[in-house]
Residue, then its C-alpha position, 0 to 999 in steps of 0.5 A: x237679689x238685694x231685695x230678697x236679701x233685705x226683706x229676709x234679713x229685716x223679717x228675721x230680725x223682726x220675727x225675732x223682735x216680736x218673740x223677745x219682746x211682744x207688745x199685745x198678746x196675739x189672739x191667733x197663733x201664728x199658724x193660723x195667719x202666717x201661712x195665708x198672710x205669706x202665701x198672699x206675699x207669695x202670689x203678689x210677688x208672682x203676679x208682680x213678676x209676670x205683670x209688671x217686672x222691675x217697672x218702677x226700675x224701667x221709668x226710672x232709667x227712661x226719666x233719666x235718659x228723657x230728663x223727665x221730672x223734677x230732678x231731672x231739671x236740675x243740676x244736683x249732686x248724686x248724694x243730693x238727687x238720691x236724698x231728695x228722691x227719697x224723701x218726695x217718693x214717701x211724701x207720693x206713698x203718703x198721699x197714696x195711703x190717703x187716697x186708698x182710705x178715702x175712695x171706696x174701690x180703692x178701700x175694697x183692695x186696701x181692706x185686705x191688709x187692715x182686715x188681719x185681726x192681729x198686728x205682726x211682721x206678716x201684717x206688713x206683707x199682707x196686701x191684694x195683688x190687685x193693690x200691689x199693681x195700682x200702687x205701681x202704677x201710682x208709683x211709676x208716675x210719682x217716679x217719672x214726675x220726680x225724675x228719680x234716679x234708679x237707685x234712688x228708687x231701688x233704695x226707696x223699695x228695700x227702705x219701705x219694705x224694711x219700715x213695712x215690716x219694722x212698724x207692723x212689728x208685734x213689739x215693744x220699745x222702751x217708752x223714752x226710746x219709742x217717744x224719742x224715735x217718733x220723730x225720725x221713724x214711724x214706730x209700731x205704736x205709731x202705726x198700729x194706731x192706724x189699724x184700729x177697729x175705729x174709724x178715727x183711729x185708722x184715719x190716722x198715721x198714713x204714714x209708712x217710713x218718715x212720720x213727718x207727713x201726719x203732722x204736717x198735714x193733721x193726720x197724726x194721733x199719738x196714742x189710741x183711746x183704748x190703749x195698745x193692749x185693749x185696743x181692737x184691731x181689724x175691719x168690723x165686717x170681716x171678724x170671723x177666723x176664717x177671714x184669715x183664710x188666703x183664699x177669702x184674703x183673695x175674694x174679699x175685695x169683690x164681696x159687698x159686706x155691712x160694715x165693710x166701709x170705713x164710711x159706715x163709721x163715721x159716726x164714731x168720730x162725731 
């Protein structure tokens, strides 16, 4: 219930964000997206349900009573343990995101959410049901090797789904607000740099709630060449408004389309 009742409580306040203050004038109307991008919500969450309820939660109390990983090894205060657990789980997300540019099969399901031609609130939501289990797979190790506690864990899922959701936002923040935030959050500037239609744009800004990780390790690119309102969003293969469809959305990753790799644009960054 607490995840239900933030994700509905942050959609909102975003959706209402992006209607105020849009930052790209959208190409679709959001009956043509929002439907398919929330009906894939919709199946992630039933697939989740019936395949793997409350995993993350279950390693975590098993970590706790086993004293697996990390935390578990030392003597922390609760406040302390929490803090530290949020912190090593984004840093796991992070390489994670890495990891599903940069292996091929991986890329096939991750494609989904980079294939929507708009960036909006509903982008954040947008991911293959495929995806979504081996992420909590990867996710489930990272919290048994880190010894994070269950509330740890539960805080770290309402906070990635909050900042999905905030910086997948079609919005605009002041430009001293936005340079200054940067640095504590990762903002929609920040991210929609990461879906451009350009290789080595979207090989940057991994990051999904600290910005800290694609400085540390030479992923961050503060601006996109073209700039945020002529800039390209999406995958070269998969342009065609019926790509937007839920049931395309579901088959795309097991279809083999040119110029559906981000390898095949590699020359761009030479």
């Amino acid at each position: 219930m607490v995840r239900i009742a933030a994700f509905s409580l942050v959609f909102g306040a975003v959706a209402l964000w992006e209607f105020a203050a849009p930052r790209r004038k959208p190409f679709f109307a959001r009956r043509s997206r929002w439907p398919h991008n929330l009906g894939l919500l919709l199946v992630d969450v039933v697939v989740l349900r019936l395949l793997a309820p409350g995993a993350a939660i279950a390693v975590a109390w098993a970590a706790h009573e086993q004293g697996w990983g990390l935390l578990g090894a030392l003597s922390l205060p609760s406040w302390l343990a929490v803090l530290i657990g949020v912190v090593l789980l984004d840093l796991a997300i992070y390489f994670q995101h890495v990891m599903f540019h940069a292996v091929p099969t991986l890329w096939r399901l991750h494609r989904v959410h980079h294939a929507d031609l708009d960036f909006d609130v509903t982008t954040g939501t947008r991911f293959h049901p495929v995806e979504i289990l081996v992420s909590t797979v990867i996710k489930c190790a990272a919290v048994a090797a880190i010894g994070a506690p269950a509330v740890t864990v539960l805080a770290f899922e309402v906070l990635l789904n909050a900042t999905a959701m905030f910086n997948h936002a079609n919005a605009g923040l002041p430009a001293a607000v936005e340079r200054w935030l940067r640095w504590l959050v990762v903002t929609p500037d920040m991210h929609r740099v990461h879906h451009s239609v350009i290789y080595n744009e979207s090989s940057s800004n991994f990051g999904f709630n600290l910005p800290w990780w694609d400085r540390v390790f030479g992923t961050y690119r503060a601006q996109p060449a073209a700039g945020h309102e002529a800039m390209t969003i999406g995958v070269d293969a998969f342009r065609a408004p019926e790509e937007l469809r839920l049931d395309r959305l579901l088959v795309q990753p097991f279809r083999d389309t040119p110029g559906a790799y981000p390898i095949n644009r590699r020359q761009e960054a030479s």
